[in-house]
C-alpha positions as CSV (number, residue, x, y, z in Angstrom):
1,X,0.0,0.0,0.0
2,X,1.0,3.4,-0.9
3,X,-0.1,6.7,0.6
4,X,0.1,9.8,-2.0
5,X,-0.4,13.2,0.2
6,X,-0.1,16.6,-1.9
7,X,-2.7,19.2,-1.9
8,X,-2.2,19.2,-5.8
9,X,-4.6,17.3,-7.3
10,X,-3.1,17.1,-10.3
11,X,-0.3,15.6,-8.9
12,X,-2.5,13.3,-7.2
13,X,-3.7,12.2,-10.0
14,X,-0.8,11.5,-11.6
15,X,1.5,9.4,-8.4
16,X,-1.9,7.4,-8.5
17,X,-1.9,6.5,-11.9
18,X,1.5,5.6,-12.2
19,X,1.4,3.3,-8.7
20,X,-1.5,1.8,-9.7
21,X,-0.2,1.0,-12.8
22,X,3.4,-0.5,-11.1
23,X,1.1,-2.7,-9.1
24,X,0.2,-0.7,-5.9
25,X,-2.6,-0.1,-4.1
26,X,-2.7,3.6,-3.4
27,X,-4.8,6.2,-1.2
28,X,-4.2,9.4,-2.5
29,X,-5.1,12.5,0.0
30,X,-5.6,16.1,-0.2
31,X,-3.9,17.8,3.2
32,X,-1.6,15.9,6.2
33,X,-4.5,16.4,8.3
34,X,-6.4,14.2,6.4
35,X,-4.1,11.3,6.2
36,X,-3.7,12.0,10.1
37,X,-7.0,11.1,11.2
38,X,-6.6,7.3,8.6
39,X,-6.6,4.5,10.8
40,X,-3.2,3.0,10.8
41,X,-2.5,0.4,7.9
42,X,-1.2,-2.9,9.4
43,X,0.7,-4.1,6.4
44,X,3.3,-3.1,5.0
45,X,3.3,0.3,3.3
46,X,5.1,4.1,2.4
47,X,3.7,7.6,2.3
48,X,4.5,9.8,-0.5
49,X,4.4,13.4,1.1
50,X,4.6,16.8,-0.5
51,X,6.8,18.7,2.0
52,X,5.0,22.1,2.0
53,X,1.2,22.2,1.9
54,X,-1.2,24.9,3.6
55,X,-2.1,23.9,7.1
56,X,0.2,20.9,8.7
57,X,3.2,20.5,6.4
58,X,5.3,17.4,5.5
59,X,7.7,17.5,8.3
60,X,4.7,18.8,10.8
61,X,2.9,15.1,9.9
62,X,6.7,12.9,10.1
63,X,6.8,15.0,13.5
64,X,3.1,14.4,14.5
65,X,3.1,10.3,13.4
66,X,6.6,10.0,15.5
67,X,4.7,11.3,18.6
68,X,2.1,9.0,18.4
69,X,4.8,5.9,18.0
70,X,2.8,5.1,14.2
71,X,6.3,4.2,12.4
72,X,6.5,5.1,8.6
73,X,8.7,4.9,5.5
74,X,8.4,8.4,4.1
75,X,9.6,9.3,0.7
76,X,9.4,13.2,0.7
77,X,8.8,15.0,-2.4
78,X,9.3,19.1,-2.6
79,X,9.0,22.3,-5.4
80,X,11.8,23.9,-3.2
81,X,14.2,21.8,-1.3
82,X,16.8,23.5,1.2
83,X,19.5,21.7,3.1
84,X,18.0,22.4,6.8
85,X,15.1,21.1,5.1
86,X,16.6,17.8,3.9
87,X,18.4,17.5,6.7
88,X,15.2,17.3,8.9
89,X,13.6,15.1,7.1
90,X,16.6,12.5,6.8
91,X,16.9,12.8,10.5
92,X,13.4,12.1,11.0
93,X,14.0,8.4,9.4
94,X,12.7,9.6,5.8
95,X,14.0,7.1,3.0
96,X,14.5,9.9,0.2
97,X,13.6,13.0,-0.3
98,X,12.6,14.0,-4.6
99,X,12.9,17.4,-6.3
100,X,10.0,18.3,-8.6
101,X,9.4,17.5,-11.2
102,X,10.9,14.0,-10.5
103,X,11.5,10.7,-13.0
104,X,9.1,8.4,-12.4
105,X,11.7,5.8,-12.1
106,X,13.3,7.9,-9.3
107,X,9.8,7.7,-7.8
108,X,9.3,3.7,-8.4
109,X,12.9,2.8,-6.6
110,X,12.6,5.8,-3.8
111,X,9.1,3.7,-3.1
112,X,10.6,0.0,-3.3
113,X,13.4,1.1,-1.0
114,X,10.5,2.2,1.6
115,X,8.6,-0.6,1.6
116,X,11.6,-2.9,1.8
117,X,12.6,-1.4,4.7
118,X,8.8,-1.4,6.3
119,X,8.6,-4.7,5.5
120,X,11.8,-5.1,7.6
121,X,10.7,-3.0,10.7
122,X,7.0,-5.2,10.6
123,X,9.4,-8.4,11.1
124,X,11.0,-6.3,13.8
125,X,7.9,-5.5,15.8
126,X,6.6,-8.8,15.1
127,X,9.4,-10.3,17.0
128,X,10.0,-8.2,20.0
129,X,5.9,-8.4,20.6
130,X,6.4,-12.3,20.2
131,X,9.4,-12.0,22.7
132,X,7.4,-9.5,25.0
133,X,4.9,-12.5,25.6
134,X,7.6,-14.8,26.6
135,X,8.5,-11.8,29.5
136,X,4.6,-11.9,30.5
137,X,4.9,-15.6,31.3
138,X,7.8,-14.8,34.0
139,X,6.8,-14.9,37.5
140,X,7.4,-11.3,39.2
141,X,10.8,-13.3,40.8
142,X,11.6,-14.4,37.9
143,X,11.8,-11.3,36.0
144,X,13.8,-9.9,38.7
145,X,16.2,-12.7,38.2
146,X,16.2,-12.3,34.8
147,X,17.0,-8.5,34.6
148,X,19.8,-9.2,37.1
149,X,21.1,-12.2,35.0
150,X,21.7,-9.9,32.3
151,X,23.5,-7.4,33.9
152,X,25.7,-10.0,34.1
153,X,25.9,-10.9,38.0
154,X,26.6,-14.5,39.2
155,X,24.0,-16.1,40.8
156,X,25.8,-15.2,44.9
157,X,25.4,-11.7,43.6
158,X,21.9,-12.0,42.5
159,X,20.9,-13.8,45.5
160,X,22.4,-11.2,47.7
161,X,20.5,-8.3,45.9
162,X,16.9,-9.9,46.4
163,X,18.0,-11.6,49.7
164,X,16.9,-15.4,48.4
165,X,19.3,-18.3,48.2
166,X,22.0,-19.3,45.6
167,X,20.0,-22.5,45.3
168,X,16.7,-20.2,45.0
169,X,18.0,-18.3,42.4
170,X,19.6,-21.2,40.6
171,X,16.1,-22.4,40.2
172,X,14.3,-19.4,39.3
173,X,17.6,-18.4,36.1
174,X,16.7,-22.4,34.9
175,X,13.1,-21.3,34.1
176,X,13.8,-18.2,33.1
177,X,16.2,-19.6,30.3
178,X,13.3,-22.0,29.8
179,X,10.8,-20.0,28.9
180,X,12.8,-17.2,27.0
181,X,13.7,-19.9,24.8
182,X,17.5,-18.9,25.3
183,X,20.3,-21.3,25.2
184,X,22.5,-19.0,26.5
185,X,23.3,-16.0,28.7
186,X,24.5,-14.4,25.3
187,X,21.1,-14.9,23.8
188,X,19.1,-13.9,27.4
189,X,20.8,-11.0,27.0
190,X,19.9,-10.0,23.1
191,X,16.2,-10.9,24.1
192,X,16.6,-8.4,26.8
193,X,17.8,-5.5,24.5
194,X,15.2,-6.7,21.7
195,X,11.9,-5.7,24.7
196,X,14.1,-3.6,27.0
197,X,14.0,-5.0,29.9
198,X,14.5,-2.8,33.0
199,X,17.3,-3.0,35.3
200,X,16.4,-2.7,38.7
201,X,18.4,0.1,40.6
């Protein structure tokens, strides 16, 4: 899926024809605001944006979906590009930005680069949400243990820090490993970094 948003219609128009025609399926809209208040699409998908438009402007929408955490490859297109301009959009995590009038090749690639790299943030999510349900089955000791494990402490440490036994927490780092599927400390760890688990202080 392919979002087109540029107050021109004519150019509208035309990004729709040509995705349509290269196989997309595209929603073409008319101001940021609009596109803003579009339920989020759950597969994988880009947004075309004109950079200045009356009302909320390119960057103000990269901005305003970054706030509310809804994660988007953006190829920016623009009349008049400046480097602070550029430069702020890049940073925000655009994929390209496109000078009017553009090739439409330039377009096509910008587009598959964007959804490629959706496609690769989806698989992302899709794991740490799968890994997140592993930390849910943890007992409230065990995630304790588990956050301390991967600080790195030996299990005389860890015992000391939550006043349990060695033998205690022997148990409890067995189940953990168990049902975080890890094979290793190494691994416990990496799963950790994937959810962000929280160190106690």
């Amino acid at each position: 899926m392919v979002f087109v948003v540029d107050d021109d219609s004519s150019v509208r128009k035309s990004m729709t024809r040509l995705l349509s025609s290269a196989g997309y399926a595209v929603e073409a809209f008319a101001s940021a605001g609009e596109f803003f208040t579009r339920e989020r699409h759950r597969g994988p998908c880009c947004l075309v944006l004109d950079v200045r438009m009356p009302g909320l402007t390119g960057l103000e929408l990269q901005e305003a979906l970054a706030a509310v955490g809804r994660r988007m490859s953006i190829v920016f297109v623009t009349g008049h590009v400046d480097v602070p301009m550029s430069v702020k959009a890049m940073k925000g995590g655009a994929v390209d930005l496109l000078t009017k009038p553009f090739d439409a090749k330039d377009l096509l690639n910008a587009i598959q680069r964007a959804l490629a790299k959706d496609t690769e943030d989806l698989g992302a999510e899709g794991r740490a949400a799968e890994i997140q349900e592993r930390v849910k089955t943890l007992t409230p000791r065990e995630a304790e243990v588990f956050a301390l494990v991967v600080t790195g402490m030996l299990n005389k440490q860890i015992a000391f820090e939550l006043g349990i036994s060695e033998k205690t927490v022997k148990v409890h780092r067995a189940r953990v490993m168990e049902k975080m599927r890890a094979g290793s400390v190494a691994e416990l760890v990496r799963l950790a970094d994937r959810v962000g688990v929280i160190v106690p202080k």
